[in-house]
C-alpha positions in Angstrom: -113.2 111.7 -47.9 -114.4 110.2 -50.7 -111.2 109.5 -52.8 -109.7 108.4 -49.1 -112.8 105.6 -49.0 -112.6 104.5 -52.5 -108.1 104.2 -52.6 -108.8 102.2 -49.1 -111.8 100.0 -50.9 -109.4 99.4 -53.9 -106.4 98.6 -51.9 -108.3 95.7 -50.1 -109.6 94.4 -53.0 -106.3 94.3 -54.4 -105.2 92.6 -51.3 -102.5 95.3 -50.2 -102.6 97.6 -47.1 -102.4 100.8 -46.6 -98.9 99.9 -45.1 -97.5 99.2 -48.8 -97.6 103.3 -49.5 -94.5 104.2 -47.3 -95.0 105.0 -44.0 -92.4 104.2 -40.9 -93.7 100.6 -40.6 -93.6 99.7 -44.3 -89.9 100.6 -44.1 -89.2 97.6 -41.5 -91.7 95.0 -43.2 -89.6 95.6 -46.3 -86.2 94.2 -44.6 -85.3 91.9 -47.8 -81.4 91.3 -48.1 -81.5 92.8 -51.4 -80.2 96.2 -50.5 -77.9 94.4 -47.8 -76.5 92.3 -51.1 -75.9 95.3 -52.9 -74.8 97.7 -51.1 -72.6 95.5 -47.9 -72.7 91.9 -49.1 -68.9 92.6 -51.1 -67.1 93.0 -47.7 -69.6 91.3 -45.6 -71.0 87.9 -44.3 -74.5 86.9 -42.5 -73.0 83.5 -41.8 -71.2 83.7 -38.1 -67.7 82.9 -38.2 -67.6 84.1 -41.6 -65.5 87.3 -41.6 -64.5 88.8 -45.2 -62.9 92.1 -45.9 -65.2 93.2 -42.8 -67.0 91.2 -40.0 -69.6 89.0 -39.7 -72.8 90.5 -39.0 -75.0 87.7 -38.1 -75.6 88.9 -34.8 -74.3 92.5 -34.7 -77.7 94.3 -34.3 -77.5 95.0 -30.0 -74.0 94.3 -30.0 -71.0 96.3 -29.1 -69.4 97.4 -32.0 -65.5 95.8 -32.7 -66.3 92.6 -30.8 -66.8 90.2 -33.7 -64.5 87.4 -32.6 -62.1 86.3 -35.6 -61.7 89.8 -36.9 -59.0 92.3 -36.9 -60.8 95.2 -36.1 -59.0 99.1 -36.4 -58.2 100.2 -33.0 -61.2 103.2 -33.3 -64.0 100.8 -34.0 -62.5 98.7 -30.5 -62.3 101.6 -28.7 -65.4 103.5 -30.4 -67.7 101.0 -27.7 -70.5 101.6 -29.7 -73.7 99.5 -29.7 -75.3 99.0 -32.7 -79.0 99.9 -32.7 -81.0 102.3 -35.4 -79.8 105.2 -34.2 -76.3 103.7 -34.3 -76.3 102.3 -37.4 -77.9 104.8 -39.1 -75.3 107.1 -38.1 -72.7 105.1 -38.9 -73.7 103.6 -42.7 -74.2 107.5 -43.3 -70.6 108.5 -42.3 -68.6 105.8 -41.3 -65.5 107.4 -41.2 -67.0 110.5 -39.3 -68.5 108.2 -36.7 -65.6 106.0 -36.1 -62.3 107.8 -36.9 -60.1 105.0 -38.0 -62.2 102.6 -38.9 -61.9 100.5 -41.8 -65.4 101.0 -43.6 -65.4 103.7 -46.3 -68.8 102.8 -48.2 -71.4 105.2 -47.6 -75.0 104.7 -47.4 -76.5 108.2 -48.2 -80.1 107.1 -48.9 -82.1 107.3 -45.3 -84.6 104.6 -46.7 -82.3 102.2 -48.4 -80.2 102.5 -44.5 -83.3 101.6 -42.6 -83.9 98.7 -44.9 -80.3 97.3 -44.1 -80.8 98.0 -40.5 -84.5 96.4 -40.4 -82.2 93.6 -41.8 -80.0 93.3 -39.6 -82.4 93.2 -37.2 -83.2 90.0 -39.0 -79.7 87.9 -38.3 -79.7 86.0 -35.6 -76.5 85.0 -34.3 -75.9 81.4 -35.1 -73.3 78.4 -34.2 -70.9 77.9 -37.2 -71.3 74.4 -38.6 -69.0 71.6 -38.2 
């Protein structure tokens, strides 16, 4: 009880919360694009209208998956209709292939923690008019 009080009494003082020790929420408050950049930033874009080796993905979180206008998407990702949420997502940076037969993404993400930083992420883009 003690140790519980004084770790409590020295995160405050060091201004951090209790949140900053990894639990569930911490996970979402740390959506950054630095784990986006590295690990999906090659092949994909934030910028809508942007599409690269793969789509656009300002936008895609609560959309149906293979609807990113502009890109040639594999007939199993059209067909999949798939919307992307967390439990989606998740699925599908763990095992793309095995999610999606036919698909074009390959990469993996195998880490549980770095894939709910991307998908808090994603979370994050909001689709957006391209500029002209």
């Amino acid at each position: 009880m003690f140790s519980a009080l004084l770790f409590r009494g020295i995160c405050a003082g060091a201004g951090m919360t209790l949140a900053a020790f990894g639990s569930v929420p911490a996970v979402k408050a740390q959506a950054t694009a630095s784990d986006f950049t590295s690990h999906c930033a090659t092949c994909h874009s934030v910028q809508a209208d942007k599409n690269g080796v793969g789509p656009s993905l300002a936008g895609i979180y609560g959309s149906t998956g293979g609807t990113v206008p502009g890109y040639a998407f594999s007939p199993g990702m059209k067909n999949a209709h798939i919307v992307w949420d967390d439990q989606t997502l998740d699925k599908f940076l763990q095992n793309p292939t095995g999610t999606v037969h036919g698909t074009k993404m390959f990469t993996t993400v195998p880490d549980a923690t770095t894939r709910q930083r991307i998908i808090a992420y994603l979370q994050t883009l909001k689709p957006q008019a391209a500029a002209k």
